[in-house]
C-alpha positions in Angstrom: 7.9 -26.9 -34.8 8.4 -23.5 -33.1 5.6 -20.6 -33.5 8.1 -19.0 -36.3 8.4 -21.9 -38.6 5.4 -22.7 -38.7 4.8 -18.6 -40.2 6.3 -17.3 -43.5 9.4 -15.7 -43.2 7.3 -12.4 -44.5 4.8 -13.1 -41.8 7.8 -13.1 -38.6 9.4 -10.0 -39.9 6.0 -7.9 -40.0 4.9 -9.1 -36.5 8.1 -8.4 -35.2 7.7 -4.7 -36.7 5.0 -4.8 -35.4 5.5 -5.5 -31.5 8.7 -3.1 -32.3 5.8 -0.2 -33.2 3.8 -0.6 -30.2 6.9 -0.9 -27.4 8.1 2.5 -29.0 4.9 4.4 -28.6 4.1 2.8 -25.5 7.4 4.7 -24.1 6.3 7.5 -25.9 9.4 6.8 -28.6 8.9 7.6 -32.5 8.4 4.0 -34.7 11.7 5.0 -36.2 13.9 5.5 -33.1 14.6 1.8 -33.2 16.1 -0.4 -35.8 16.1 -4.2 -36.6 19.2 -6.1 -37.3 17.7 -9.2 -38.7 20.2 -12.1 -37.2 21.0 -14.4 -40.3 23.4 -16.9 -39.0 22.9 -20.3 -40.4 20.6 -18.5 -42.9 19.9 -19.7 -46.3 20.5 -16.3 -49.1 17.2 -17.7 -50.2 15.5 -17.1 -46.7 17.4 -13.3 -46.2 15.6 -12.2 -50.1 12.3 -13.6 -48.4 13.2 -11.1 -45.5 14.3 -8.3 -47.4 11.5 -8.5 -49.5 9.2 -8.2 -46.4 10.7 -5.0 -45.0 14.6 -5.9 -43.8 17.1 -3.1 -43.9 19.9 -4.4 -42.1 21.3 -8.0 -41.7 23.9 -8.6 -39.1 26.3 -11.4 -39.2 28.6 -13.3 -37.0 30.9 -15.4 -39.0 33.3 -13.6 -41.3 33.2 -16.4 -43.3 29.5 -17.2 -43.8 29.0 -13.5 -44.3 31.4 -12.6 -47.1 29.8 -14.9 -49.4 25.8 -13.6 -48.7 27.4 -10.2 -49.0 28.4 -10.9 -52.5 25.4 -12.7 -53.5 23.0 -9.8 -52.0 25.2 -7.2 -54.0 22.9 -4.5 -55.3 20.1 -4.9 -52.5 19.3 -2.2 -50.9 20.8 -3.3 -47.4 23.2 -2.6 -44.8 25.1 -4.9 -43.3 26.6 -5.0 -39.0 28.9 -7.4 -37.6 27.6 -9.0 -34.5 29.9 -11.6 -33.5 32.7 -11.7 -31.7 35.3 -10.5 -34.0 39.0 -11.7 -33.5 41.5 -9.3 -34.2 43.5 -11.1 -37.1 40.3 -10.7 -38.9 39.8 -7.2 -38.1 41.1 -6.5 -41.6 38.7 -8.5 -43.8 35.7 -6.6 -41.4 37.0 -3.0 -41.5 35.2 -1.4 -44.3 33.0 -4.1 -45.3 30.2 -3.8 -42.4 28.5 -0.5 -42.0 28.4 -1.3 -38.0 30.4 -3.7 -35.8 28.6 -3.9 -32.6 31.1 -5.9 -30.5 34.2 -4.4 -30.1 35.2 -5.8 -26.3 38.9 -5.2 -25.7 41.4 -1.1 -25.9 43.0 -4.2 -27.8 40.2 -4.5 -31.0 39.6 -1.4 -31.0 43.3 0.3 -31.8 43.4 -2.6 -34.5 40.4 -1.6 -36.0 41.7 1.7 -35.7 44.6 1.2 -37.5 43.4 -0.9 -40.3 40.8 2.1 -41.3 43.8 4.3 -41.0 45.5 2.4 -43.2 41.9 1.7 -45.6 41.1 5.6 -45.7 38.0 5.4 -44.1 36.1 5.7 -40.1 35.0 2.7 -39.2 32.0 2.6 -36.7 31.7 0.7 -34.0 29.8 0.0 -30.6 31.5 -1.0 -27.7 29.9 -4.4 -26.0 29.6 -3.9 -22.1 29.6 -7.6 -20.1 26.8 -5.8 -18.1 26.0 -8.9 -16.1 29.8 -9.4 -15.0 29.5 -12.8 -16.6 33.2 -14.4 -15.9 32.4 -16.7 -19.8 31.2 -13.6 -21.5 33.4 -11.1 -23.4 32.9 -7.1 -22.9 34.5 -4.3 -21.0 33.1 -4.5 -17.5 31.4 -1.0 -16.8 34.1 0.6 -14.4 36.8 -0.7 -16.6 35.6 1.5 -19.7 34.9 4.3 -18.0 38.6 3.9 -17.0 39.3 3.7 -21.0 37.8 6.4 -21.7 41.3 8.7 -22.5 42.3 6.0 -24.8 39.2 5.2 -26.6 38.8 8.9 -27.4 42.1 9.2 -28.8 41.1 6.8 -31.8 40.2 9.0 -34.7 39.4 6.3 -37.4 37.3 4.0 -35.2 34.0 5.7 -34.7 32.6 4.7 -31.6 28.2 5.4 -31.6 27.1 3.2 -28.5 27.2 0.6 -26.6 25.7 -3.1 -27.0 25.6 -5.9 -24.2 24.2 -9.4 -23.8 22.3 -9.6 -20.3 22.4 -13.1 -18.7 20.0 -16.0 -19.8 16.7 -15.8 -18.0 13.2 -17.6 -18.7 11.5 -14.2 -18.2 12.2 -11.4 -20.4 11.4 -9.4 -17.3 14.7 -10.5 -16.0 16.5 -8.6 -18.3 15.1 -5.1 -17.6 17.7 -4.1 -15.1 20.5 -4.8 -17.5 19.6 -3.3 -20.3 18.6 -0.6 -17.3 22.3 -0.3 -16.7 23.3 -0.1 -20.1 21.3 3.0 -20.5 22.4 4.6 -17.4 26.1 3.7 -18.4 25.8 5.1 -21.7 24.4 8.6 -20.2 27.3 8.6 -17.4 29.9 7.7 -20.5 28.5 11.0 -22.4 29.2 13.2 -19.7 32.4 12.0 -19.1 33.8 11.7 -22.9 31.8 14.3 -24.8 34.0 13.3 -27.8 32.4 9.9 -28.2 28.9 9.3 -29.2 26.4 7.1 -26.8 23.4 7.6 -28.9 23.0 3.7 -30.0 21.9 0.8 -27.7 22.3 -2.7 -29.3 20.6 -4.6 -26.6 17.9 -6.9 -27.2 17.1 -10.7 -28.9 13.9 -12.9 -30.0 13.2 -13.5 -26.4 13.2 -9.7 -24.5 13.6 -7.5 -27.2 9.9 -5.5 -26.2 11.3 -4.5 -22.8 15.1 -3.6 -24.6 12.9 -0.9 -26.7 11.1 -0.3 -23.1 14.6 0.7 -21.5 16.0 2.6 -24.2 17.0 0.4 -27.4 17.9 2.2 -30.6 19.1 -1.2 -32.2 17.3 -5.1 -31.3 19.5 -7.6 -32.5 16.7 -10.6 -33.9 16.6 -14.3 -35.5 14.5 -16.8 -34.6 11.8 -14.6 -34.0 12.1 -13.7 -37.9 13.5 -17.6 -39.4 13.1 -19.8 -36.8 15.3 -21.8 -34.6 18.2 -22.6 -37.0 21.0 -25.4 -37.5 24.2 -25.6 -38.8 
């Protein structure tokens, strides 16, 4: 049994705050300058009102369909909800509107769709924009160059809200090996400011259980965590 199992669900989530706490000060960053998106794929509703109940805020999902259910069953909590997965765009529909954040919008593509279905719903929809930073041929994302080319087009898009950028750095056994990724993510998102004035770079999703102390080290605003809070989990 991994280190997390073997703790209360209550007990993960207030380490993890925790070691959130200390990376931020260390960087001389304010406790509040980073948020946790507690991971709850595969998650019992039983286990998220265990983590709620210990401090959670703001659950992020991957599956359309496992989500819409937990949604409905959490109705009334005082919770926010982000889409995390990647999100196809005949379901942009059933998203738009229903998930506060969607932190993986990774084709001009997804995002017009998601632009038109607010359109269409009334509303802005927010959004981050996932960046393959690594280059990764089996990994989805705008490469770097490419949205900076995308630019013109992304800021025409008046109902989809873009607020950052989120990535996914390749796998490593040291958490150390992720620091010039989530590096470049930074960097990116300050060079994407300058460039497009019009669209806001002040959120970094980047971060998981395994390297989420040096994502809040390079600049984090968002850490994106699950087995850290409810252990290694199976469908």
């Amino acid at each position: 049994m991994d280190a997390e199992a073997s703790r209360s669900i209550g007990d993960n989530v207030r380490a993890v705050y925790e070691r959130l706490h200390r990376a931020a000060l260390a960087v001389g960053r304010r406790v509040d300058s980073v948020r946790l998106v507690a991971a709850t794929k595969f998650v019992s509703v039983e286990a998220i009102r265990e983590g709620l109940a210990a401090g959670l805020t703001i659950l992020g999902e991957s599956r359309l369909q496992e989500a819409l259910p937990k949604i409905e069953a959490l109705r009334g909590k005082p919770v926010r909800w982000h889409f995390i997965g990647r999100l196809q765009r005949r379901k942009v529909r059933s998203v738009v509107g229903v998930f506060d954040l969607i932190h993986s919008v990774d084709t001009l593509e997804l995002a017009q769709e998601i632009d038109r279905r607010a359109k269409d719903a009334g509303l802005q929809q927010a959004v981050l924009l996932e960046v393959n930073i690594g280059d990764e041929a089996t990994k989805a994302g705008f490469r770097p160059d490419e949205l900076l080319s995308l630019l013109p087009e992304l800021s025409r898009l008046s109902s989809m809200v873009v607020r950052g950028l989120m990535t996914i750095p390749p796998p490593a056994s040291d958490a150390e090996e992720a620091r010039p990724y989530f590096r470049q993510l930074r960097e990116l998102a300050q060079r994407l400011s300058r460039n497009a004035p019009s669209l806001s770079m002040d959120e970094l999703s980047m971060g998981m259980s395994n390297d989420y102390v040096v994502a809040v080290e390079e600049g984090a605003t968002f850490v994106r965590i699950g087995t850290a809070i409810f252990g290694t989990r199976r469908n």
